[in-house]
Backbone as CSV, one residue per row, in Angstrom:
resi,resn,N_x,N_y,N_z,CA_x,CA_y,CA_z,C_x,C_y,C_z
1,UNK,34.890,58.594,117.835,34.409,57.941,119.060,32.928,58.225,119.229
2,UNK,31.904,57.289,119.453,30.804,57.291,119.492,30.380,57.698,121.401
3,UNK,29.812,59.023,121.362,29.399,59.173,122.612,27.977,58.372,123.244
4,UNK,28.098,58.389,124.294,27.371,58.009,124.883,25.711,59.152,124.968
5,UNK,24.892,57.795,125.607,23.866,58.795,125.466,23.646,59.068,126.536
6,UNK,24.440,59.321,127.892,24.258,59.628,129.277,25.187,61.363,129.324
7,UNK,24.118,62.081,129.317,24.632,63.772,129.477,24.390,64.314,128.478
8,UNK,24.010,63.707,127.327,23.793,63.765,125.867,22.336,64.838,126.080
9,UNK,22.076,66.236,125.057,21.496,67.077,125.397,20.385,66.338,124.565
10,UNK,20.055,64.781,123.672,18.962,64.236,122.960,18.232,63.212,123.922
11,UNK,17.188,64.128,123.987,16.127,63.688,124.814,15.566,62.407,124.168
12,UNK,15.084,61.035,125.481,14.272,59.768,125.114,13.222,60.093,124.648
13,UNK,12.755,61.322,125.163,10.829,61.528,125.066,10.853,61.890,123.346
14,UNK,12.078,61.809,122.425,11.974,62.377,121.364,11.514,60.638,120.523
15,UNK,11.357,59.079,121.246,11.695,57.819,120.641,10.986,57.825,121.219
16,UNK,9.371,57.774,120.853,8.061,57.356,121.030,7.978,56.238,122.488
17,UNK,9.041,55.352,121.856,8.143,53.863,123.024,9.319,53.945,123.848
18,UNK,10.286,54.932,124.299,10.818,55.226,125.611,9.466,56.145,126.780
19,UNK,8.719,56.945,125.613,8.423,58.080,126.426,7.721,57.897,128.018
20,UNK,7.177,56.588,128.626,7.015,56.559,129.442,8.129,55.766,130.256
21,UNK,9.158,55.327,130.120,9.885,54.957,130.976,10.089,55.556,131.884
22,UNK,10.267,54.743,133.075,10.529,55.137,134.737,12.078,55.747,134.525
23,UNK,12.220,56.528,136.225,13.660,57.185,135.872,14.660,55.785,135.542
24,UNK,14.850,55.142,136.243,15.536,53.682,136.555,15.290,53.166,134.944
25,UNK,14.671,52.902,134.227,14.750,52.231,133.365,15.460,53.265,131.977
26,UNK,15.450,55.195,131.936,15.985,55.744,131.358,17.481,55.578,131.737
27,UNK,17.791,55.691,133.196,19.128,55.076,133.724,19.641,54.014,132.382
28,UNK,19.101,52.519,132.660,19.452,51.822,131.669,19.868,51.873,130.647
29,UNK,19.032,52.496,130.155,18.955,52.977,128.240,20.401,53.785,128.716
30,UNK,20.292,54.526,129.239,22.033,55.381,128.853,22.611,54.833,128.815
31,UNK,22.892,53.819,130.086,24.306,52.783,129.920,24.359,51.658,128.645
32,UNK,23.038,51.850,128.108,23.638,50.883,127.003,23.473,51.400,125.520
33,UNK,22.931,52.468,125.270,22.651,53.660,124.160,24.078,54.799,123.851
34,UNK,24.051,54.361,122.725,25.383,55.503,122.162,24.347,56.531,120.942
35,UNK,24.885,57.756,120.817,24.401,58.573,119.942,25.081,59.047,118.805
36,UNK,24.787,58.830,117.368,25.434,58.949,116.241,24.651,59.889,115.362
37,UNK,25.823,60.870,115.548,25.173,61.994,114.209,26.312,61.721,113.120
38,UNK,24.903,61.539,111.846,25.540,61.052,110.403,25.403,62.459,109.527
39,UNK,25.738,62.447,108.609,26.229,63.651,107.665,25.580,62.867,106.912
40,UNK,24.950,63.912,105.262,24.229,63.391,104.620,25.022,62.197,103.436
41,UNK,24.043,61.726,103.085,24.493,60.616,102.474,25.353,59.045,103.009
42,UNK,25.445,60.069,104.198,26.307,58.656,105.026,26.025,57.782,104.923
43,UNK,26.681,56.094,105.117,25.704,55.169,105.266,25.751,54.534,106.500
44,UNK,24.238,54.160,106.773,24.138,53.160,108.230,24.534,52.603,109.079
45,UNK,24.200,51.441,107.872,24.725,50.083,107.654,24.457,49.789,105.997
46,UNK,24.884,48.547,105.772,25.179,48.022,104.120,24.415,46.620,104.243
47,UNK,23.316,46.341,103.032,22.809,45.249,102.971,24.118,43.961,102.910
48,UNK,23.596,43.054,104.303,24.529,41.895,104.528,25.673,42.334,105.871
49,UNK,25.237,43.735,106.207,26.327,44.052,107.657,25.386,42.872,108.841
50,UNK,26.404,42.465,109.569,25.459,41.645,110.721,24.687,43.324,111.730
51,UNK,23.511,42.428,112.090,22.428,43.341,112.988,22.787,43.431,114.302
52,UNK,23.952,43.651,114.872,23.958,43.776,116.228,23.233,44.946,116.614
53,UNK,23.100,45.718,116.774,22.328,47.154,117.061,20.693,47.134,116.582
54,UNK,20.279,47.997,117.685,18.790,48.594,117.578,19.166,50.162,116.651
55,UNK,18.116,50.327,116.353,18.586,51.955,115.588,17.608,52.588,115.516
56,UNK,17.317,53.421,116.469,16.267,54.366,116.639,16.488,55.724,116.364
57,UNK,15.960,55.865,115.068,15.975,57.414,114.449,15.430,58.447,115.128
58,UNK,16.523,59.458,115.930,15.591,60.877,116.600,15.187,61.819,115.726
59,UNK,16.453,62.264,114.900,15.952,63.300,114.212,16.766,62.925,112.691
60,UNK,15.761,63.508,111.969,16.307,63.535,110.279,15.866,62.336,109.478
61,UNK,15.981,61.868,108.675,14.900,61.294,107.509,16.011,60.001,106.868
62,UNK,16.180,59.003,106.686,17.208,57.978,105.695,15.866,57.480,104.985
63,UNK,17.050,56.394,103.834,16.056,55.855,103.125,16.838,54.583,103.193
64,UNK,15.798,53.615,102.774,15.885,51.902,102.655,16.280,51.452,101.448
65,UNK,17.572,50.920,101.306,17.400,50.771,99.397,18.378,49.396,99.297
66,UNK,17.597,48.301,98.237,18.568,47.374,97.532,19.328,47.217,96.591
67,UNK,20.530,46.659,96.359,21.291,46.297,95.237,20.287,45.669,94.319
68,UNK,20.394,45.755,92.716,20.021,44.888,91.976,20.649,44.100,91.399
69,UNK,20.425,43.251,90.488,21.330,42.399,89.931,22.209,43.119,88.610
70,UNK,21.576,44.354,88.042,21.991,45.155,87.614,22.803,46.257,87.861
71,UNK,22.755,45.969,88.943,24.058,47.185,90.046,23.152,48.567,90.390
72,UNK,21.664,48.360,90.062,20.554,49.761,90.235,20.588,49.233,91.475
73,UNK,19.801,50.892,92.126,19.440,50.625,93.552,17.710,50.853,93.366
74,UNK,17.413,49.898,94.228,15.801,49.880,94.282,15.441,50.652,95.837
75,UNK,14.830,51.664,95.478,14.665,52.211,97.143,13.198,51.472,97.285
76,UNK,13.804,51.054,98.906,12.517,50.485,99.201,11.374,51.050,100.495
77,UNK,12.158,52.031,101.214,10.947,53.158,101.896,11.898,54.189,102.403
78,UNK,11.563,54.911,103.098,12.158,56.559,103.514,11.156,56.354,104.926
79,UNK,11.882,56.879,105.890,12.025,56.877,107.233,12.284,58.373,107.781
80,UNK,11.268,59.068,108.188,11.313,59.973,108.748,11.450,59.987,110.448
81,UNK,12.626,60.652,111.557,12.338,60.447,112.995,10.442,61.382,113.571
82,UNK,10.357,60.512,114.366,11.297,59.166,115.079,10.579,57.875,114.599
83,UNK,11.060,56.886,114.203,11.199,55.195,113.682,12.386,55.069,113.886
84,UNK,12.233,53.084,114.110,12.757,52.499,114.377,13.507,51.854,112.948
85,UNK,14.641,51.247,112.633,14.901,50.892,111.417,15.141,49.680,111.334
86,UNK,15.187,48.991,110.499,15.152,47.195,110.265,15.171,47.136,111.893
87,UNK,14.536,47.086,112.244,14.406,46.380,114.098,14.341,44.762,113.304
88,UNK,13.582,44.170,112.727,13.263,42.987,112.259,14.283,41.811,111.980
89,UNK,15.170,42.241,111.171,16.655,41.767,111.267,17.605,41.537,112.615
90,UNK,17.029,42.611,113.032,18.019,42.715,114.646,17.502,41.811,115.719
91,UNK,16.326,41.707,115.762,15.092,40.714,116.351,15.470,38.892,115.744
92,UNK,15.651,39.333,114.263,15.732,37.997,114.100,17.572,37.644,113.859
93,UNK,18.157,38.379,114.201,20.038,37.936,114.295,20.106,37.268,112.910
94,UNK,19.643,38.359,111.691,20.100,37.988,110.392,20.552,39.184,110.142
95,UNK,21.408,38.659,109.103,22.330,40.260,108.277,21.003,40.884,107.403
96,UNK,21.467,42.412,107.727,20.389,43.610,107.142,19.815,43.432,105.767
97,UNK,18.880,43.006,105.979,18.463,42.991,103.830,18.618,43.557,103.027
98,UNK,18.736,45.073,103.547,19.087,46.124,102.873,20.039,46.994,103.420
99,UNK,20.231,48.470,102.333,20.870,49.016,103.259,20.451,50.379,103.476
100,UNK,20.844,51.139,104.243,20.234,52.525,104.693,21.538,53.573,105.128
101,UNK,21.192,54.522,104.068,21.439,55.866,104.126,20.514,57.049,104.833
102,UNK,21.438,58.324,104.976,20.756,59.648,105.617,20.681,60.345,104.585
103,UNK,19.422,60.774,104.321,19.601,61.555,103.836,19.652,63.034,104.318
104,UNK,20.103,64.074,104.029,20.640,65.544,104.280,21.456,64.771,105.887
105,UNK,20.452,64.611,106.982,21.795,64.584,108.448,20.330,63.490,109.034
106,UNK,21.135,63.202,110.549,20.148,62.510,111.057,20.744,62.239,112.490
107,UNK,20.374,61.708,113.685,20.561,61.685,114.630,20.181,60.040,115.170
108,UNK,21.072,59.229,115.374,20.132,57.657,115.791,21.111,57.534,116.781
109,UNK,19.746,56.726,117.690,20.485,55.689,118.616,20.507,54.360,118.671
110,UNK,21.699,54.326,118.893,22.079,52.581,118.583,22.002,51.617,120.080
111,UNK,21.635,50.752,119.946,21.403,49.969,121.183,21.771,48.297,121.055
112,UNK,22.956,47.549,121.633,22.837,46.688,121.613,21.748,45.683,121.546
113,UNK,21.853,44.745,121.171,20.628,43.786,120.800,20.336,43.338,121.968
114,UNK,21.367,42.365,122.846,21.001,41.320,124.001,20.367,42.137,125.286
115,UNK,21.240,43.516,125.323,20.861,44.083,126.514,19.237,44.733,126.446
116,UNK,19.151,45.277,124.747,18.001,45.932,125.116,16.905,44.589,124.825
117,UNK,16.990,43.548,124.558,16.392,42.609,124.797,15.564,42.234,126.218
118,UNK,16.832,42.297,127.079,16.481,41.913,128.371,15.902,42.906,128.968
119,UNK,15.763,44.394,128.424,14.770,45.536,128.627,13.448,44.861,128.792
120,UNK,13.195,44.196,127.424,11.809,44.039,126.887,11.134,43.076,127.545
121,UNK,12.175,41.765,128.158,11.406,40.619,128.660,11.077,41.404,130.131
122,UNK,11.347,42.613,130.650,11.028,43.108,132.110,9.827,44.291,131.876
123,UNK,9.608,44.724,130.467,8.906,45.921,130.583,7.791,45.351,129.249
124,UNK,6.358,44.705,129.581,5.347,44.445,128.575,5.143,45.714,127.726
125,UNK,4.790,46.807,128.387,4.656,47.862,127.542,5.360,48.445,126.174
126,UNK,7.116,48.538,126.542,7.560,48.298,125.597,7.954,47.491,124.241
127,UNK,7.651,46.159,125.062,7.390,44.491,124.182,5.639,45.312,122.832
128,UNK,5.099,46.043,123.560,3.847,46.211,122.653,4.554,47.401,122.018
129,UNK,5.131,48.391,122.417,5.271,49.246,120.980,6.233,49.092,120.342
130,UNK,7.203,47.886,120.323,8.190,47.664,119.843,7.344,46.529,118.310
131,UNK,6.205,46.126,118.543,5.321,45.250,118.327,4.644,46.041,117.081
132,UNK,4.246,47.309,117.740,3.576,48.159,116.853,4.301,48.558,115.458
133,UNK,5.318,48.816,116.528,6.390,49.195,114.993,6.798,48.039,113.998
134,UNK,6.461,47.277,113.995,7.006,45.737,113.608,5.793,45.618,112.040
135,UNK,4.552,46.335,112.743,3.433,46.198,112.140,3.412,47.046,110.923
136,UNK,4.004,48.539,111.594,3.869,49.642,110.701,5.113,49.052,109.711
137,UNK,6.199,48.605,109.862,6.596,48.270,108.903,6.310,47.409,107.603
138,UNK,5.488,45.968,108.474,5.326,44.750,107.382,3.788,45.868,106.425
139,UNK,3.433,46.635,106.719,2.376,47.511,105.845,3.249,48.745,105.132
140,UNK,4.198,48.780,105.430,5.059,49.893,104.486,5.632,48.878,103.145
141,UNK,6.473,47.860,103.949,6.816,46.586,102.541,6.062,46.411,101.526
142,UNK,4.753,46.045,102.479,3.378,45.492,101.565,3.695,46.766,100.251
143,UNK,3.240,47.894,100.613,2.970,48.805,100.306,3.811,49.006,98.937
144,UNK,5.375,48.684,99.275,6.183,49.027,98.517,6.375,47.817,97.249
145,UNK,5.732,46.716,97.795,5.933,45.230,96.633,4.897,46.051,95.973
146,UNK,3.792,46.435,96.406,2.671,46.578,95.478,2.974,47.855,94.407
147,UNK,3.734,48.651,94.743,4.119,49.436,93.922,5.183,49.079,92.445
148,UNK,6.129,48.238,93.378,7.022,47.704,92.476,6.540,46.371,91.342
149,UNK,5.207,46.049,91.936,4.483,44.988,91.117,3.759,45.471,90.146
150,UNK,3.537,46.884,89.669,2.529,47.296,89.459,2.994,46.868,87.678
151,UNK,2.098,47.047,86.795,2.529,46.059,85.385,2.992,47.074,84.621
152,UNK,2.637,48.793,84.202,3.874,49.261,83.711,3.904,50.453,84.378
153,UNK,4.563,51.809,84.167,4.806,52.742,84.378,3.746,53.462,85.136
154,UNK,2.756,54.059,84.135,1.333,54.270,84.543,0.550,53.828,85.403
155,UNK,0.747,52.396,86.267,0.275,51.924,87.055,0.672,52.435,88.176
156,UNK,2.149,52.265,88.225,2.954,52.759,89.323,2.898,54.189,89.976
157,UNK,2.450,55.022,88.854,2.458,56.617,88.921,1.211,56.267,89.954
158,UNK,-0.051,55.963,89.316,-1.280,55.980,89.654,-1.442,55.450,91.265
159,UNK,-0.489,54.353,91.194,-0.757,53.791,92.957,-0.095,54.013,93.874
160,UNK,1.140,55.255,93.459,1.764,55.442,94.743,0.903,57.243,94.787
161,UNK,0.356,57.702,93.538,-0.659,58.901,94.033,-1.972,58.329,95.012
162,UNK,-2.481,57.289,94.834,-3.474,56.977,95.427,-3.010,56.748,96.641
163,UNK,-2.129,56.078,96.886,-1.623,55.807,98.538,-0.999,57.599,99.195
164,UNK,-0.504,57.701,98.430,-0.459,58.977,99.257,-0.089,60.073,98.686
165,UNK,-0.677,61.245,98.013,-0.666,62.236,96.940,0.100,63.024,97.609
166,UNK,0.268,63.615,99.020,0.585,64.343,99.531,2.498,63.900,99.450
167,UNK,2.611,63.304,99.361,4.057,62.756,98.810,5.086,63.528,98.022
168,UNK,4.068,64.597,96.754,4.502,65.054,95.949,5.101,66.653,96.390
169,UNK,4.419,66.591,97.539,4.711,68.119,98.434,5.865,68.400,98.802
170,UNK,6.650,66.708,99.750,7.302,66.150,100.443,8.734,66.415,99.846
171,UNK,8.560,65.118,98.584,9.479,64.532,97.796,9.669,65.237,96.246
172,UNK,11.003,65.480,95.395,11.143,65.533,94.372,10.975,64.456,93.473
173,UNK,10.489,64.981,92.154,10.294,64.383,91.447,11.644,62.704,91.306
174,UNK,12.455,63.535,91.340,13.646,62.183,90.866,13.649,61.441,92.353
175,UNK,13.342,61.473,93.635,13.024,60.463,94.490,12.071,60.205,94.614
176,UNK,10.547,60.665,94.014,9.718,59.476,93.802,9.481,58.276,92.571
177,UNK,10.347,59.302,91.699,10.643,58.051,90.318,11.469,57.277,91.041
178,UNK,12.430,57.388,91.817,13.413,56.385,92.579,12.746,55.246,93.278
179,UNK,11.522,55.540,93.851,10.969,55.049,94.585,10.054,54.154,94.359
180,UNK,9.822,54.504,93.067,9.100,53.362,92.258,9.509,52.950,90.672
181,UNK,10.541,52.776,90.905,11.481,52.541,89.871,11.345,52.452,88.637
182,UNK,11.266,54.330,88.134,10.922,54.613,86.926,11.684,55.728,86.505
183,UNK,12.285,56.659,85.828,12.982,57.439,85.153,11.839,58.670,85.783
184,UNK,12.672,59.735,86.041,11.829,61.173,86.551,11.092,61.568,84.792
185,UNK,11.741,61.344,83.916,11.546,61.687,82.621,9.941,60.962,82.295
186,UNK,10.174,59.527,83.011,8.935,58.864,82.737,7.440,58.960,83.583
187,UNK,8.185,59.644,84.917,7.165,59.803,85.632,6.455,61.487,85.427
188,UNK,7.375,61.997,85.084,6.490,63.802,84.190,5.584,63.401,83.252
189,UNK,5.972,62.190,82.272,4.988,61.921,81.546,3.815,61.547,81.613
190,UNK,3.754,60.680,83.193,2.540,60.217,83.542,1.646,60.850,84.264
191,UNK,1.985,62.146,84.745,1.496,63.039,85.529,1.415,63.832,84.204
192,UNK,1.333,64.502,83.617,1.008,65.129,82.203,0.011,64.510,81.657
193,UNK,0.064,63.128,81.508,-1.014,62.416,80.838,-2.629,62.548,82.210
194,UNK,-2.302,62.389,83.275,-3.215,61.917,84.265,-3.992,63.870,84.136
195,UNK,-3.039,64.670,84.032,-3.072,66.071,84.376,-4.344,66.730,83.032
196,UNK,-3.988,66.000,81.801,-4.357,66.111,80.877,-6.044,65.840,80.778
197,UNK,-6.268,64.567,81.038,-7.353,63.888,81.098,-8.280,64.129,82.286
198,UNK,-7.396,65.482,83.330,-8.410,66.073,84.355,-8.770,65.535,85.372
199,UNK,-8.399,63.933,85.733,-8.025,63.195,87.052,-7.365,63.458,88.093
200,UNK,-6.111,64.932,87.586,-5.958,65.411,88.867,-5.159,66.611,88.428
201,UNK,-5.071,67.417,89.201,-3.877,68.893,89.293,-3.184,68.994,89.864
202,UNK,-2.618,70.054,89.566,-0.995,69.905,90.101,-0.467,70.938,90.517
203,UNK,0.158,71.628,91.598,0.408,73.284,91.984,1.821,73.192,92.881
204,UNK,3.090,74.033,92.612,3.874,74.037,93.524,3.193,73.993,95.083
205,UNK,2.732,74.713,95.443,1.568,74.712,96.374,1.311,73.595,97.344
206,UNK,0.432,73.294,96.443,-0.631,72.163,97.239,-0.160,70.383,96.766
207,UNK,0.977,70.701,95.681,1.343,69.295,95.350,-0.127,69.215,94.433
208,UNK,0.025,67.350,94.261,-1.318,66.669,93.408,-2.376,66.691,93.916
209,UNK,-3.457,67.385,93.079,-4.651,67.197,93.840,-5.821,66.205,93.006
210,UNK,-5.933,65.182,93.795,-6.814,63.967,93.021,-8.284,64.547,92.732
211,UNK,-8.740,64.594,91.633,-9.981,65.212,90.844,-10.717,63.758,91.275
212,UNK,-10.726,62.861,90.146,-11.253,61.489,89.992,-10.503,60.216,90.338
213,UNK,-10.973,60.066,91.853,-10.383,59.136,92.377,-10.736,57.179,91.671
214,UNK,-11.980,57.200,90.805,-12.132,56.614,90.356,-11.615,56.081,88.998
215,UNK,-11.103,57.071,88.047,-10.787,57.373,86.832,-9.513,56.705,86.866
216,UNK,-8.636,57.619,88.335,-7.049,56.985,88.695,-7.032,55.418,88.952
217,UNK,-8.615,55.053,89.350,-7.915,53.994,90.159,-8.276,52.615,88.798
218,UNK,-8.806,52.966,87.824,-8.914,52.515,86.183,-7.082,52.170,85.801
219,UNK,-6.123,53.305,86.775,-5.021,52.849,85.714,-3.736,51.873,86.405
220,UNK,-4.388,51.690,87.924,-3.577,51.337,89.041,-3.038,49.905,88.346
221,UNK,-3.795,48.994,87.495,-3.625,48.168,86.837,-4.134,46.728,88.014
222,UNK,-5.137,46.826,88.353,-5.279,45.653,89.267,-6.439,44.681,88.681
């Protein structure tokens, strides 16, 4: 049984574009907000479930991933709380493109579509950070075609270090080869080669540290 989020000890102020709501409008959100704690690996939802629900991640991390035609899964971003998840689908009353897992645990709230709709046509403020998030996503996609476009291996290594090195701190090796859909085997190699040629280092520590940001950006393949 999915509890409610009225008495619930998970605070709104933890979901960014509640945090200024009036008491009266947190009122609302309870009566129409349920709270779901997932266990790791759980899943979501499944690319092609219909979008009735909002899903606002409080606490804990999932990831975004597609079927291939090969039966591989292509991960397509990782979601740390608090974000919002396919809001876009739910906005547009199409089945989920993808699908999304927790990884280790996670905490979301789910919100009917129509009601928290009629939130938004009464409160502009929220209409804008619901807006924002809409944004940060279509630049995470971008982000992620460009990775998955990249022409071979080496490219891919090179442009998801350039977008964000600090990644390597974060993430294991076999979920960022996941992430840009390459063998962990293949991506040691390319960090060995990059490591080699003195473009960048590497430390349990500090993760990758980019030497020659110019040198790397020779292999991004653009």
């Amino acid at each position: 049984m999915n509890p409610s989020l009225h008495g619930s000890s998970t605070s709104l102020d933890k979901v960014g574009i509640f945090s200024h709501l009036t008491p009266n409008q947190r009122k609302q959100i309870e009566e129409i907000g349920i709270i779901r704690h997932y266990n790791e690996n759980e899943i979501v939802f499944y690319e092609g479930d219909q979008s009735d629900y909002f899903h606002f991640l409080i606490d804990g991390e999932v990831s975004i991933f597609k079927s291939t035609a090969s039966a591989e899964t292509m991960l397509i971003h990782r979601f740390r709380a608090p974000s919002l998840i396919a809001e876009v689908a739910t906005l547009k009353q199409i089945p989920y493109p993808a699908s999304c897992e927790v990884l280790h645990s996670a905490v979301i709230l789910k919100i009917s579509r129509d009601p928290f709709l009629n939130l938004l046509q009464n409160d502009p403020s929220l209409s804008i950070a619901l807006i924002s998030s809409l944004t940060q996503k279509i630049s995470a996609l971008e982000r992620s075609l460009q990775r998955h476009s990249a022409p071979n291996a080496m490219a891919k290594v090179a442009r998801i270090i350039r977008e964000d090195h600090h990644m390597f701190t974060r993430l294991k090796g076999i979920e960022i080869a996941r992430m840009i859909g390459i063998t962990p085997e293949t991506l040691s190699r390319m960090i060995k080669k990059l490591k080699s040629e003195g473009i960048i280092t590497m430390s349990k520590s500090d993760g990758i540290i980019l030497l020659l940001p110019e040198e790397l950006s020779r292999y991004c393949g653009e």
